[in-house]
PLY file of the C-alpha trace (Angstrom):
ply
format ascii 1.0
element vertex 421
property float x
property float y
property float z
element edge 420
property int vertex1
property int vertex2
end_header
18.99 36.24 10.91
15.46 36.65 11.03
14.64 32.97 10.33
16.88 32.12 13.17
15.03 34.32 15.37
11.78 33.19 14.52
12.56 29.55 14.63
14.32 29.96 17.97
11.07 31.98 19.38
8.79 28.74 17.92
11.61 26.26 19.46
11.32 28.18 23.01
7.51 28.41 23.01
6.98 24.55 22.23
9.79 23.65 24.87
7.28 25.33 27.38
4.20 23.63 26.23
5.12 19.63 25.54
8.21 17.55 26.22
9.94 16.20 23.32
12.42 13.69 23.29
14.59 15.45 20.92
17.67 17.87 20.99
18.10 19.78 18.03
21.43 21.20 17.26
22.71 23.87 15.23
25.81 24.58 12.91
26.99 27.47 15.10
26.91 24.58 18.30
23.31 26.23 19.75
21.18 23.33 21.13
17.63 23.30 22.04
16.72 20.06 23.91
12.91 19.54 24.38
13.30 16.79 27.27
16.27 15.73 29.50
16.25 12.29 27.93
16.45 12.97 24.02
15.57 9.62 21.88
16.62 11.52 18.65
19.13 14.29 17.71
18.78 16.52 14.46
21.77 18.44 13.52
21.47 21.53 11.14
25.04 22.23 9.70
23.72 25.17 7.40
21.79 28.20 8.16
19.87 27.64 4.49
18.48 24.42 6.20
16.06 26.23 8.44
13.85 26.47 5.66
12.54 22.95 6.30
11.12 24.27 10.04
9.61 27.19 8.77
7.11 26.49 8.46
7.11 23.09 9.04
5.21 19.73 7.59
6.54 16.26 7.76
7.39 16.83 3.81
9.63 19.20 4.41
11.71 17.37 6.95
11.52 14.39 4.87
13.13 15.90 2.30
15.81 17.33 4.28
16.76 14.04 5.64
16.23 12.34 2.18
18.61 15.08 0.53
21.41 15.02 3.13
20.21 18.53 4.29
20.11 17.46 8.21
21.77 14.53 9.90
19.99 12.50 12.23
20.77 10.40 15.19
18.33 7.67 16.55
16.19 5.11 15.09
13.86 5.82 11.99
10.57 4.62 14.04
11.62 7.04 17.05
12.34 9.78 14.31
9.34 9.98 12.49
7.00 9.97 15.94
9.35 12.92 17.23
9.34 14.47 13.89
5.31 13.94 14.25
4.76 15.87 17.38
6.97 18.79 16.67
5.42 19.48 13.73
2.06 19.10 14.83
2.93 21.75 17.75
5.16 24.02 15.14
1.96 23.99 12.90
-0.03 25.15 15.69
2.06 28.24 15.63
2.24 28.66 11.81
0.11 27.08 9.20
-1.87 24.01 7.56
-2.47 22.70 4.04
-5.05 20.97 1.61
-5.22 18.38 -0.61
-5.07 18.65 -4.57
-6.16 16.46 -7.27
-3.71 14.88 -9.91
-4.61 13.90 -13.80
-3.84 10.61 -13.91
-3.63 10.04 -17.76
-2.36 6.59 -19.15
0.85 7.98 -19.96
0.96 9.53 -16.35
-0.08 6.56 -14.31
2.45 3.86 -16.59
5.38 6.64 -15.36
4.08 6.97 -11.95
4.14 3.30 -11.65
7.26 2.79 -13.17
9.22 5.02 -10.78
7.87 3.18 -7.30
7.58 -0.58 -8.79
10.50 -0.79 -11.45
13.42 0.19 -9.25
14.91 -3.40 -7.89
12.98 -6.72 -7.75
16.13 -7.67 -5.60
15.56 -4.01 -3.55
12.04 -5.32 -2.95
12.98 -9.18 -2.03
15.59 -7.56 0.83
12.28 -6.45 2.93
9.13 -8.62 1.55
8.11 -12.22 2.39
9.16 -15.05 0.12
6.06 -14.52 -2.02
7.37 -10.94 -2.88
3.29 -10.07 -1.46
3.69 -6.05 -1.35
0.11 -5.30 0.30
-1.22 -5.46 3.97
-0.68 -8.81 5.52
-3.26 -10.63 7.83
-2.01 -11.87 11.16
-3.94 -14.29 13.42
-1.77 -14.60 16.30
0.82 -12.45 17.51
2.88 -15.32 16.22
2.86 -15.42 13.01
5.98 -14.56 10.77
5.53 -12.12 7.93
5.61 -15.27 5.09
2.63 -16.70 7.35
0.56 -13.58 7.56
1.18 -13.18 3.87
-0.22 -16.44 2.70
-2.86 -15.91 5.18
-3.76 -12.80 3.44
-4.02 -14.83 0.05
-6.37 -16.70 1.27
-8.14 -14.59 2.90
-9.19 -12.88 -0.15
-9.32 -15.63 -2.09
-11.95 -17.56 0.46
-14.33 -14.12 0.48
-14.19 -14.39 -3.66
-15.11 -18.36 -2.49
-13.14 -18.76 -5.52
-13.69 -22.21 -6.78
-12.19 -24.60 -9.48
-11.74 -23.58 -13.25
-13.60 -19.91 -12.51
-11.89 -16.85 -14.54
-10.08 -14.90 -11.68
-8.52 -11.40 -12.51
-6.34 -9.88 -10.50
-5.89 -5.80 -11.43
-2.50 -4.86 -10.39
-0.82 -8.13 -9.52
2.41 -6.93 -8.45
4.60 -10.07 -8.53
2.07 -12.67 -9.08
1.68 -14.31 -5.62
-2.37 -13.97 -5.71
-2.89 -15.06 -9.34
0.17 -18.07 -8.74
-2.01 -19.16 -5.21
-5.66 -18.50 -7.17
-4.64 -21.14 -10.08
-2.50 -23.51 -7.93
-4.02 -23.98 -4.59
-7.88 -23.12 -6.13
-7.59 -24.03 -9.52
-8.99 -21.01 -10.81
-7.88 -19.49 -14.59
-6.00 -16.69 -13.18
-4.91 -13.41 -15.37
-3.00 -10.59 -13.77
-2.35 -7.18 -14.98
0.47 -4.44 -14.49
2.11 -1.75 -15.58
5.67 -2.68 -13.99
7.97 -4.21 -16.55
9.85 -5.74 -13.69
6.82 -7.03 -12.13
5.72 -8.36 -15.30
8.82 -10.29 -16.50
8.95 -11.79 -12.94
5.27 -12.90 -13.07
6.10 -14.66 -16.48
9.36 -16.98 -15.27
7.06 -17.68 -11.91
4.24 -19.11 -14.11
6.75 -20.86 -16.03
9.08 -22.02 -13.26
6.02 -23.65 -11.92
4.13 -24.78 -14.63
1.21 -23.19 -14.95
1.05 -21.93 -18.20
-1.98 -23.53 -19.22
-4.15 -21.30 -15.87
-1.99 -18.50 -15.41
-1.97 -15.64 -17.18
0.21 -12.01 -17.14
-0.32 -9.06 -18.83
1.57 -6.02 -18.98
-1.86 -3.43 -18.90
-3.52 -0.60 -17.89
-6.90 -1.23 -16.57
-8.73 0.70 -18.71
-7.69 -1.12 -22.03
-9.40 -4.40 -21.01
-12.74 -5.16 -22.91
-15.94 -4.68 -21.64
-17.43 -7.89 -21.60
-18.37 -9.94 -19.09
-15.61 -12.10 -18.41
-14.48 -13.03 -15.38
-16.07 -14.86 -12.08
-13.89 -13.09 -9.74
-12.33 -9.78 -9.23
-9.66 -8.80 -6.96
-7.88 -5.61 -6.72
-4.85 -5.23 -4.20
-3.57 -2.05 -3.30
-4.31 -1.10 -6.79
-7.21 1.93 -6.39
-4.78 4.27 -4.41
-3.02 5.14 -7.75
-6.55 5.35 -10.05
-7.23 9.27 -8.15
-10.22 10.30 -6.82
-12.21 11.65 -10.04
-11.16 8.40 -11.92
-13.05 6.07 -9.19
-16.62 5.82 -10.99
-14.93 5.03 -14.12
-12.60 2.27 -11.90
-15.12 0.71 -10.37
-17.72 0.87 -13.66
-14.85 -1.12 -15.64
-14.89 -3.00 -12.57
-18.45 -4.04 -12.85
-18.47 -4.48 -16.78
-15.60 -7.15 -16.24
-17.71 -9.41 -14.03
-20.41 -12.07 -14.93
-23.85 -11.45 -13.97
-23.10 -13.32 -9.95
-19.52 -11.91 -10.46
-17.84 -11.09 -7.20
-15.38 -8.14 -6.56
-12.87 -7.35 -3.85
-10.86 -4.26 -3.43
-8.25 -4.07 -0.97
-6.95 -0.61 -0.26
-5.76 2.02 1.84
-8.17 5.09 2.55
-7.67 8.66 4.37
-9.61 8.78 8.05
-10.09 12.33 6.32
-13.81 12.19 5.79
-13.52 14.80 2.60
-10.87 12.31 1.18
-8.30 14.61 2.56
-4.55 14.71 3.57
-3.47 13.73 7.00
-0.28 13.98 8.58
1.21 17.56 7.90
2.57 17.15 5.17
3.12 13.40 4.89
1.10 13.10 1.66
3.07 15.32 0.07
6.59 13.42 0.70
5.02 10.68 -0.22
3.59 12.22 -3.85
7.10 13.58 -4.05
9.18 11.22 -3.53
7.39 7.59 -3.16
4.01 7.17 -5.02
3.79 10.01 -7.58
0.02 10.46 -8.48
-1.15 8.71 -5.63
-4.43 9.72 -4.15
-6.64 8.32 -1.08
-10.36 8.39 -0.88
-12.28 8.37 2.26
-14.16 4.76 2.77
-17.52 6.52 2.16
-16.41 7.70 -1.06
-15.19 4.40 -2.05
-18.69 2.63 -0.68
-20.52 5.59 -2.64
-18.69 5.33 -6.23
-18.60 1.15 -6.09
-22.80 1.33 -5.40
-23.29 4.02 -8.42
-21.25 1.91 -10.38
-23.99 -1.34 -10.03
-21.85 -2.97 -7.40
-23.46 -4.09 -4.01
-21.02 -3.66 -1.38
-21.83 -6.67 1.14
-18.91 -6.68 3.24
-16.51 -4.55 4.94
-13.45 -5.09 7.20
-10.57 -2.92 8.70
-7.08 -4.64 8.24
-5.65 -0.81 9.63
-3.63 -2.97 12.70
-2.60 -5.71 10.28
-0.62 -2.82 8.21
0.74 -1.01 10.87
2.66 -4.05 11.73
3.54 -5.21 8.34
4.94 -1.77 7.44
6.53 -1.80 11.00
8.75 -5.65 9.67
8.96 -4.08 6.43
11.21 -1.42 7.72
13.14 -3.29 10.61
13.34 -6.52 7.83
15.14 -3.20 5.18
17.33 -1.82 8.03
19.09 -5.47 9.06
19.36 -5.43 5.06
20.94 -1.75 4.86
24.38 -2.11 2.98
22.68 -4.35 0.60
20.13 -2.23 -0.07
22.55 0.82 -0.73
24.63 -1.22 -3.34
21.37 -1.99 -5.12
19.64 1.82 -5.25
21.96 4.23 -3.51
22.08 5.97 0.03
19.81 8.57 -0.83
17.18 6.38 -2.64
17.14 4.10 0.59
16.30 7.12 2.70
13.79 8.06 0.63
12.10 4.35 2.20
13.39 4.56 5.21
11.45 7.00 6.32
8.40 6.07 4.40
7.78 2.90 5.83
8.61 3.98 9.31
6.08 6.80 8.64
3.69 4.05 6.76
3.84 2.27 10.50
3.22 5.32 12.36
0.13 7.00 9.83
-1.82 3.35 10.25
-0.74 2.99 14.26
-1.71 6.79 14.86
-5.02 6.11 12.35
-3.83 9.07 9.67
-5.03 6.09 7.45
-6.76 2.90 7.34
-7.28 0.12 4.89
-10.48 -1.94 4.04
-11.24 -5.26 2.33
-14.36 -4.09 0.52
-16.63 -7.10 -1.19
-19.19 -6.61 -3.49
-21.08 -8.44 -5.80
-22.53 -7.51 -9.48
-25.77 -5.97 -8.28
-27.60 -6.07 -11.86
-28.36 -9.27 -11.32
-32.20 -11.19 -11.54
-30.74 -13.98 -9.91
-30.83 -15.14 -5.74
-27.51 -14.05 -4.38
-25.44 -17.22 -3.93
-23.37 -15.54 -0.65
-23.74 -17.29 3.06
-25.85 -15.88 5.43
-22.71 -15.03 7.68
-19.14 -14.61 7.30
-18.35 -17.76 8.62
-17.18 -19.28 5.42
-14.12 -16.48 5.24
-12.84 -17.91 8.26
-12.64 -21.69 8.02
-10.35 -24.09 8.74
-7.82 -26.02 6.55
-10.17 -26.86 3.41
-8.98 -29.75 1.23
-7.15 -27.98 -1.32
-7.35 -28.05 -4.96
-5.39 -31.00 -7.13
-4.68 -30.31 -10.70
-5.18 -33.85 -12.59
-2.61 -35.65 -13.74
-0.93 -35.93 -17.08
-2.69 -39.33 -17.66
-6.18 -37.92 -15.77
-6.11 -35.41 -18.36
-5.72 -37.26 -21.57
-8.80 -39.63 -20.59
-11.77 -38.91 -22.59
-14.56 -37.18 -20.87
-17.87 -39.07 -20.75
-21.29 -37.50 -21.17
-24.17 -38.56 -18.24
0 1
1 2
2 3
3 4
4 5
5 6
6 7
7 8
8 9
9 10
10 11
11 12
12 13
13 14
14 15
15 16
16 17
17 18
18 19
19 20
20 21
21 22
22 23
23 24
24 25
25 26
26 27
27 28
28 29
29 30
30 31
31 32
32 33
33 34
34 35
35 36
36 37
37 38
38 39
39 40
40 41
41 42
42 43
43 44
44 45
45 46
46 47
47 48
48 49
49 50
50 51
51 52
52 53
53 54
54 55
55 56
56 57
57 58
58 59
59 60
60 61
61 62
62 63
63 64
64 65
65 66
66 67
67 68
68 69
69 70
70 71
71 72
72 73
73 74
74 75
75 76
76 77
77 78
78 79
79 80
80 81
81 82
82 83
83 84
84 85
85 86
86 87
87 88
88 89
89 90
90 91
91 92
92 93
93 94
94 95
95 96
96 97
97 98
98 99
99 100
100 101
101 102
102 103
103 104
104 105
105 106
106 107
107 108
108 109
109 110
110 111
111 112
112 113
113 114
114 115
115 116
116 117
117 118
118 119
119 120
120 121
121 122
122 123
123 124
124 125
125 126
126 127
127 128
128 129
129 130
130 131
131 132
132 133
133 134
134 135
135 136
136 137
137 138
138 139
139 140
140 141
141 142
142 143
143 144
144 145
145 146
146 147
147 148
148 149
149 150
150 151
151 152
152 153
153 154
154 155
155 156
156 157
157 158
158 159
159 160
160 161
161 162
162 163
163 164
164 165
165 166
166 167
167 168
168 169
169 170
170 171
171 172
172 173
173 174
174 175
175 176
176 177
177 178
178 179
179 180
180 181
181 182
182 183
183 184
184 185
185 186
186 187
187 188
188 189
189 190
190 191
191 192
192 193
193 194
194 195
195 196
196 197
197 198
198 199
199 200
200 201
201 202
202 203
203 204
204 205
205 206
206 207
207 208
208 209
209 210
210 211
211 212
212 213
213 214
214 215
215 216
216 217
217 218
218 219
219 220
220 221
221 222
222 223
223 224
224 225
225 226
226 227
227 228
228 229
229 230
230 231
231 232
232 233
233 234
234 235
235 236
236 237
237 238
238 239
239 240
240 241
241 242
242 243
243 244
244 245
245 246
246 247
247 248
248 249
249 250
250 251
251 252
252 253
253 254
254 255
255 256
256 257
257 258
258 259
259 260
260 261
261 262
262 263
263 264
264 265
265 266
266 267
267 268
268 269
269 270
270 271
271 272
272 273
273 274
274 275
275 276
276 277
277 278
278 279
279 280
280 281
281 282
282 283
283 284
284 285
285 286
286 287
287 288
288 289
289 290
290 291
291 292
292 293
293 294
294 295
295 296
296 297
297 298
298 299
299 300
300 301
301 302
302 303
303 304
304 305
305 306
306 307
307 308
308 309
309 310
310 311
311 312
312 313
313 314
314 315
315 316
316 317
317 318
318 319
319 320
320 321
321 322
322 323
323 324
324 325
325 326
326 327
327 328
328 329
329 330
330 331
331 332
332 333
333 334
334 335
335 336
336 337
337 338
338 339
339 340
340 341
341 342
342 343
343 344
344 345
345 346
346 347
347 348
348 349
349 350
350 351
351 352
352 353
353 354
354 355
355 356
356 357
357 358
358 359
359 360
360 361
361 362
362 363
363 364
364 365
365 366
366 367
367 368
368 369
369 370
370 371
371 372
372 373
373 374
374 375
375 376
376 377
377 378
378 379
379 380
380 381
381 382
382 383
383 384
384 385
385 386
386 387
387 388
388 389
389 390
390 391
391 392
392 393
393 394
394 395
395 396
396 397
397 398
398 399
399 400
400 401
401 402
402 403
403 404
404 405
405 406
406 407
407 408
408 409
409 410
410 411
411 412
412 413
413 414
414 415
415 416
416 417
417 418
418 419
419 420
């Protein structure tokens, strides 16, 4: 009883302070409404289920709602942003946390990956764009569908690389191939990918087949850390990728990073960052759902950590740009694209599994609206070398127009001996 009490004196002292759109009602028929005009009901059917408010973090509640613990009425979006502000005021009255730091061993991260990446390719293909692109997309009009954006992103990344014809592009955690597929067939670049998802792997391999570039696309199925050290490759891209490396594996990321590219190599890493500036948690207890339940091992650095490790590992950071708006919608279609897909999704992984990303990409949407997070395109270039930097002057070159694109010679054009001038 005294868990009832206390959460009922908590309940009572926020209803004074803020106005909630939410009613919250109890197994025994007690209701505590927080406005006139609730958006979102919770009901607790058990007394043992009071141990998610008390004390209360967005972890917590997620896992009630993931484990069937409370029942909730009223969309996921307007759920997590109530779920948001009472916790925020319940912490008030109660308590905060702190981040930790995870291992990240080989064995560790393959597992870790395994769990998010390897549980449907047709889960995944019920809320993605056509490309199966699982990373931020870039939206230049208000417009634009999500399979625009998401080529628009390729490209994007691909014209800050200015990749060009026949250089040796790698992409570190290619997820289902779309950048190193676009990289060898629109820019006629060499393209290898790595991953540690089986699923994502064997998918990359019938793509490259199913469109015939064998002979510039490659797929591996690799951790980072077991490619050579030798200077390799012209371009570097890594998408999404550094959120899973952890924080105390980041100068040995981004020195493999630098030991892969040629002496003018370029590097871009695309990737979401805390607005913590100690590369801590935010969002009471949204971090910890999300290690829980969605990215096991996952850890987010600060942007000044990221700009501090990739310049002590010999790589000279020349641009920087905040894509934090372009994710907060793309997680936003994500979710509404999974909900119009529901029953589907539920014969694939299970009601409890698609609750589980329910809520996590509704709360994705709401961490990069509210700024909890951000994510930055960060370019660099080898800085070791003796040699005039070959960049523009300005970024104008990352925004151009439609540029002729690549054509891959012909049979014939290729069996033509090559003369010597």
């Amino acid at each position: 009883m005294f868990i009832e009490y206390r959460l009922e004196r908590l309940f009572n002292q926020i209803s004074a302070e803020i106005a909630i759109p939410l009613r919250i009602v109890l197994w025994n028929g007690r209701e505590f409404n927080f406005s006139s005009e609730p958006t979102v009901t919770i009901h607790i059917p058990t007394r043992s289920a009071l141990q998610y408010f008390v004390p209360p973090d967005l972890a917590k509640l997620g896992k009630a709602f993931v484990e069937g613990h409370i029942r909730v009425e009223g969309s996921i979006h307007e759920l997590f942003r109530v779920a948001e502000v009472l916790v925020s005021n319940l912490a008030a009255h109660t308590r905060t946390r702190c981040q930790w730091f995870t291992h990240h061993s080989h064995s560790q991260d393959r597992e870790a990956i395994e769990y998010h990446y390897d549980v449907s390719n047709d889960f995944y293909s019920l809320f993605l764009d056509r490309h199966m692109v699982y990373s931020c997309a870039y939206y230049r009009s208000e417009d634009d569908t999500l399979d625009t954006a998401q080529e628009q992103k390729l490209d994007h990344i691909l014209k800050k690389l200015m990749l060009k014809p026949d250089e040796r592009f790698l992409d570190i955690g290619c997820g289902w191939g779309a950048l190193i597929l676009r990289a060898a067939k629109k820019y006629g670049a060499i393209a290898t990918g790595i991953t540690l998802s089986k699923n994502q792997f064997e998918h990359v391999q019938s793509r490259i087949q199913a469109e015939g570039l064998m002979e510039r696309c490659t797929v591996k199925l690799l951790d980072y850390r077991d490619l050579p050290d030798a200077s390799v490759f012209d371009k570097i891209a890594s998408i999404g990728m550094f959120e899973h490396v952890g924080l105390k594996n980041l100068p040995e990321y981004f020195r493999k990073i630098c030991a892969l590219l040629t002496a003018e190599g370029l590097v871009l890493n695309h990737g979401i960052t805390t607005s913590n500036v100690d590369s801590h948690e935010r969002g009471a207890g949204a971090g910890e759902f999300i290690d829980t339940y969605v990215f096991p091992e996952g850890e987010l650095p600060h942007l000044s950590l990221a700009l501090k490790e990739m310049s002590a590992a010999g790589l000279e950071v020349t641009d920087a740009e905040s894509l934090r708006r372009h994710y907060a919608r793309t997680c936003m279609e994500w979710a509404n694209r999974l909900e119009s897909n529901r029953d589907r999704a539920i014969s694939i992984i299970g009601e409890r599994r698609l609750r589980i990303w329910e809520i996590y990409l509704a709360g994705c949407a709401h961490a990069f609206s509210h700024s909890w997070i951000n994510i930055y395109q960060v370019l660099a270039r080898k800085g070791t070398s003796s040699t005039a930097n070959s960049l523009p002057l300005t970024r104008e070159y990352m925004y151009g127009g439609n540029e002729s694109q690549y054509q891959a010679p012909s049979e014939a054009q290729s069996l033509q001996p090559k003369m010597n001038v």
